[in-house]
N, C-alpha and C positions, 0 to 999 in steps of 0.2 A: 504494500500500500504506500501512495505517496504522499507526502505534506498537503495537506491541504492550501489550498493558496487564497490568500487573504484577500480581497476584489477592494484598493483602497479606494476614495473617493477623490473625483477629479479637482487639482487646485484653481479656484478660481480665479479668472483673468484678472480682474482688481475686487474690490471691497469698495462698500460706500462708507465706512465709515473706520478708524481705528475700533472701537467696540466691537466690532463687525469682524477686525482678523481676529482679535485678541477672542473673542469666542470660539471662531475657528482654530488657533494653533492653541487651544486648551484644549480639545478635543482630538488632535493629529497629530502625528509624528514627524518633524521637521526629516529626520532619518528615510521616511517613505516617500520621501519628495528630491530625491538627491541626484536627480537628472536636471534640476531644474536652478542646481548651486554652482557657482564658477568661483575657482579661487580669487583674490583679489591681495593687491600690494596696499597697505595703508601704514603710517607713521604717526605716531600719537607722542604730544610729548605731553607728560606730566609735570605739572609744575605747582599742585598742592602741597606743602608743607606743613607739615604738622608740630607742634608746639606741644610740651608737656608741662602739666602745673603742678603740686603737691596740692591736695585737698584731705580736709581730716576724713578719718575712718566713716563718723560718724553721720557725716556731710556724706561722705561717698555710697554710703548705705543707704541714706533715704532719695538720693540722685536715683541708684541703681533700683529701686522700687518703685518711683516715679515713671520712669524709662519702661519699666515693665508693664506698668498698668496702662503707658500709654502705647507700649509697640512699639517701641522703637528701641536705637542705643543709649546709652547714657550717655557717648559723645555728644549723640545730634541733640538730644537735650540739652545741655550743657551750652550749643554754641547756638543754639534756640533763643535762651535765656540771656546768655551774655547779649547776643542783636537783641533784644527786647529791654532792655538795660540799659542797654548805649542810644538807641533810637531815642528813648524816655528821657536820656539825661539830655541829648540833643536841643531838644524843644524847648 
């Protein structure tokens, strides 16, 4: 007996809308499409730098619970707060 073979669905020519792929490629295998990918040359340069600060334990524990309850890291937190700080003291 042989594999059965999978019958995938056809990609379509465009999408009206992003919502539109993004339901589509949660549903489908980017892998089952792979006549349809050409390699490409791109060059990206990085240029975020990161900063480190000492913060107390106790400060860094209710950060990290915060962070949690809203989904996110405690970085993005953190420089959430700092722009919302610095905007506020702007004004």
């Amino acid at each position: 007996m042989g594999k059965d073979k999978i019958i995938k669905e056809p990609l379509p020519d465009n999408f009206n809308s992003i919502a539109e792929a993004a339901e589509f490629w949660d549903s489908h295998s980017l892998s089952d499409y792979e006549e349809y990918q050409k390699d490409i040359d791109i060059e990206v340069e990085l240029k975020k730098e990161k900063n480190y600060f000492a913060i107390e334990k106790d400060l860094s524990d209710i950060v990290d619970k915060v962070a949690l309850s809203k989904g996110i890291l405690p970085e993005t937190l953190i420089n959430l707060w700092l722009k919302e700080k610095i905007i506020e003291k702007q004004i």
